[in-house]
N, C-alpha and C positions, 0 to 999 in steps of 0.2 A: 504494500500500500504506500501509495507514494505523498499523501495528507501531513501522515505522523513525521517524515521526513522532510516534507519542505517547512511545517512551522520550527523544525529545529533547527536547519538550514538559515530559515527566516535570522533567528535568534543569533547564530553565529557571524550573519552576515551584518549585525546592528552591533556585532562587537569589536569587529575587523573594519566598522566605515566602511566597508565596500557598498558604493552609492547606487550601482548600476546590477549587483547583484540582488541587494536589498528591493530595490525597487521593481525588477524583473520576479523574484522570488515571491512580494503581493501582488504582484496582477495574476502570477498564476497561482496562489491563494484562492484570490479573488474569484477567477474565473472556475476554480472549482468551487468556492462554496455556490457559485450562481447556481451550477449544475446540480449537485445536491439538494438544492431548495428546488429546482425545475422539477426535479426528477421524484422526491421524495420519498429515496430509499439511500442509504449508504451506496458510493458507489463502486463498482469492481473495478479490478487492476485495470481492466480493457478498458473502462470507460475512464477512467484516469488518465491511461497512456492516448486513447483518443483527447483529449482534451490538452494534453500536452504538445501533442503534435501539432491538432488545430493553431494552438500557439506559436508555436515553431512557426510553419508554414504562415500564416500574419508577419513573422519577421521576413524571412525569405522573400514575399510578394512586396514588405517593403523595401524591402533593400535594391529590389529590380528597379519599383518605383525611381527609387532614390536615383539610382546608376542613370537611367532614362532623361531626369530631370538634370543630372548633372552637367553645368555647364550654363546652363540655360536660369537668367535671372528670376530670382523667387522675389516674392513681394517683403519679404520679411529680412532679406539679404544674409539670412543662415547660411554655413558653409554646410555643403551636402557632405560633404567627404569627413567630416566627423561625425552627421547621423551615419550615415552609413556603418561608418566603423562603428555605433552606438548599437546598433542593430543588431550588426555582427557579435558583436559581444554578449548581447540578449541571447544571440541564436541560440550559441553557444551555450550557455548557462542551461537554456532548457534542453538541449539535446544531451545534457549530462542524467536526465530522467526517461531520455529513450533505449529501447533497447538495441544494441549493435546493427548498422547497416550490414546484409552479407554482398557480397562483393558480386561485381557483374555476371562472371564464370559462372559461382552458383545460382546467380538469378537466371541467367540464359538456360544453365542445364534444367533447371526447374519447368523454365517455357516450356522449352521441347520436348521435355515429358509429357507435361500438362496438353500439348497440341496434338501431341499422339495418341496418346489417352481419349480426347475428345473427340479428335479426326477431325477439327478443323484445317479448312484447307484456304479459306478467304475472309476478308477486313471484316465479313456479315457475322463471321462467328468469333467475333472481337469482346463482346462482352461475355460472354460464357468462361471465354479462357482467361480474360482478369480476373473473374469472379472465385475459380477455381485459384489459380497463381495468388491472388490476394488473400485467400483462405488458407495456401501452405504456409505461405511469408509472412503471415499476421504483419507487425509491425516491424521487422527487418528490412521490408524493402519501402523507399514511398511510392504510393500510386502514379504520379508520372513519372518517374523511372520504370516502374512496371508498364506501364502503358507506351511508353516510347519503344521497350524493347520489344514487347509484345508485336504491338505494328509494324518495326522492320522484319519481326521473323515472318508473320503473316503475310508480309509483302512479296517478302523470298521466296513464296509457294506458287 
């Protein structure tokens, strides 16, 4: 359960002044107590590590933001390249509560299991073999990594 461990996290992080840990550490607090109240039951490790990741993936989608916008005058005249790296740093902190990415090799060999297994042979049986591949990987791989490699194997047929 990853609750009992980020409010102690929290507690270490307000003893060490780490500013960007402390504060990345209550939003996803935060966003879990929200889920807990939505939800109203204690919730499981999965629905924990989903929530963490949703997190995650918010930094990631900002930091492209960021990269995109870089260069180009913002009305507040912030320098992008230290959110960025603020983000980064965020990422970071919460992918210290994911479980290990496995590495291409084994997401690829997984594919072509999973495509043999089902007999797809074209783009239309694209969501079947995520569905299945996202079921072996649970939370090792992320979904468009699995979907990107998904689609060049299915293209290759």
């Amino acid at each position: 359960m990853i609750v009992p461990t980020i409010n102690q996290k929290i507690a270490e992080a307000m003893k060490a002044r780490d500013e960007i840990r402390l504060s990345t550490l209550r939003l996803l607090s935060s966003a879990l107590n929200y889920e807990f109240i939505a939800k109203q039951h204690v919730l499981s490790e999965e629905e924990e590590l989903s929530i963490v990741r949703r997190e995650a993936k918010k930094r990631k989608e900002a930091i492209e933001a960021l990269r995109q916008a870089q260069g180009k005058p913002t009305p507040s005249g912030s320098d992008q390249s230290a959110r960025i790296e603020r983000e980064q740093k965020e990422m970071a902190i919460l992918e210290e509560y994911l479980p290990a990415q496995i590495s291409d090799e084994e997401l690829a060999k997984i594919i072509g299991i999973v495509i043999k297994e089902i007999g797809a042979t074209a783009m239309a049986d694209m969501g079947k073999v995520m569905g299945v591949v996202m079921s072996k990987v649970g939370g090792a791989a992320d979904g468009g990594r699995v979907s990107k490699m998904v689609s060049e194997k299915l293209q290759q047929k």
